[in-house]
C-alpha positions as CSV (number, residue, x, y, z in Angstrom):
1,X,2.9,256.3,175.4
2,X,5.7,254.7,173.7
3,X,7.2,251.8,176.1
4,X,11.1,252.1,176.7
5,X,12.7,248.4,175.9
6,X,16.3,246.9,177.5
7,X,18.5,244.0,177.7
8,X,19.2,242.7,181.1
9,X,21.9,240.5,181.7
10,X,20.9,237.9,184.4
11,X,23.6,237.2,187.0
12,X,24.1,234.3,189.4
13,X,21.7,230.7,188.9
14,X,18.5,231.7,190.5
15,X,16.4,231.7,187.4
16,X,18.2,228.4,186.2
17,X,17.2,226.7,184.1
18,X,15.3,229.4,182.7
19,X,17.8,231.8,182.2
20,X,21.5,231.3,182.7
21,X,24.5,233.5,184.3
22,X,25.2,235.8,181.6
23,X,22.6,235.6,179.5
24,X,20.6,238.7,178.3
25,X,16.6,239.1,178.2
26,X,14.5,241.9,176.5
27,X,12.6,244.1,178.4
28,X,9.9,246.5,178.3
29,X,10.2,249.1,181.3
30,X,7.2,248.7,183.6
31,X,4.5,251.4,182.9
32,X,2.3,250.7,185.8
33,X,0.0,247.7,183.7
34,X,-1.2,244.8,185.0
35,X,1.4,242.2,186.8
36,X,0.4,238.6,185.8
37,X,1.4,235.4,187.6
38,X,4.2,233.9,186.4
39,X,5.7,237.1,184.6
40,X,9.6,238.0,184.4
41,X,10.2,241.2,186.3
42,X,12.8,243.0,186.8
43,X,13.2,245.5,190.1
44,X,15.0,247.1,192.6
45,X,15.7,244.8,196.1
46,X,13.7,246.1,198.8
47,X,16.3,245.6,201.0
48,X,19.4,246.5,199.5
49,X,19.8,249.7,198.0
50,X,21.6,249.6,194.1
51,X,20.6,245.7,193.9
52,X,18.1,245.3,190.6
53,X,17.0,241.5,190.9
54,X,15.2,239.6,187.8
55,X,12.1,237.0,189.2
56,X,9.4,235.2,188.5
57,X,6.2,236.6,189.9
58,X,4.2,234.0,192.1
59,X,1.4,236.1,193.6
60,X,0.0,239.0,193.1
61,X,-1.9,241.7,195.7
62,X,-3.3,244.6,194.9
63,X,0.0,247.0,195.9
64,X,2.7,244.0,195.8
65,X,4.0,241.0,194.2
66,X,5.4,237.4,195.6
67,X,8.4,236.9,193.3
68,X,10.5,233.8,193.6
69,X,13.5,232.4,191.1
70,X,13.2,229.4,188.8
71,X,15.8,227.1,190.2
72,X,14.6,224.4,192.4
73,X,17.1,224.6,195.0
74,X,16.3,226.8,197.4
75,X,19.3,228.1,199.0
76,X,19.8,229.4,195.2
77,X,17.9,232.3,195.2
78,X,17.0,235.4,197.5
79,X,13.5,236.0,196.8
80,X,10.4,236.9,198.3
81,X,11.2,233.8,200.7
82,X,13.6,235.7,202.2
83,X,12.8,239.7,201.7
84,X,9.0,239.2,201.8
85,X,6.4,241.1,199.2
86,X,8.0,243.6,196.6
87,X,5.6,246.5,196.4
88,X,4.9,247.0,192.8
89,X,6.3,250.4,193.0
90,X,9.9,248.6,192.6
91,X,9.2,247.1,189.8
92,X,11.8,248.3,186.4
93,X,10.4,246.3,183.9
94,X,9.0,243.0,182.4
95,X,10.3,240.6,180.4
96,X,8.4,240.8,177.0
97,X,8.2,238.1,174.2
């Protein structure tokens, strides 16, 4: 099965200083593989419907993932902190490369 790639433009400073606002990253749409540790992923917020959010994955479960952003200060990022485990069901795509 051929694997579908994208840009994704990363908005706001939670994956700083990784990834700044505006800056694109290629992606590979998420095919159901294995989700390692400290992988870029790219998926829909479990709480907010039309909300795609790009994170780091911290742990990883059998059905879910603990996904947090890069920037050390932690009122700048909504992650797993806040929304709990994504279910990997959510998940768009990786970050490849």
């Amino acid at each position: 099965m051929d694997s579908c790639f994208m840009k994704v433009i990363i908005k706001g400073d939670s994956m700083w200083p990784t990834y700044n606002d505006g800056e694109s990253i290629d992606c590979t749409e998420y095919n159901g593989s294995e989700i390692l540790e400290s992988a870029i992923v790219v998926f829909a917020h479990p709480l907010k419907t039309g909300v795609i959010c790009v994170k780091r994955v911290a742990r990883v479960n059998d059905e879910s993932i603990f996904v947090q952003g890069d920037n050390p200060d932690p009122t700048a990022s909504e992650d797993s902190h806040n929304f709990g485990w994504v279910k990997k069901a959510s998940i768009i795509a990786i970050k490849h490369g």
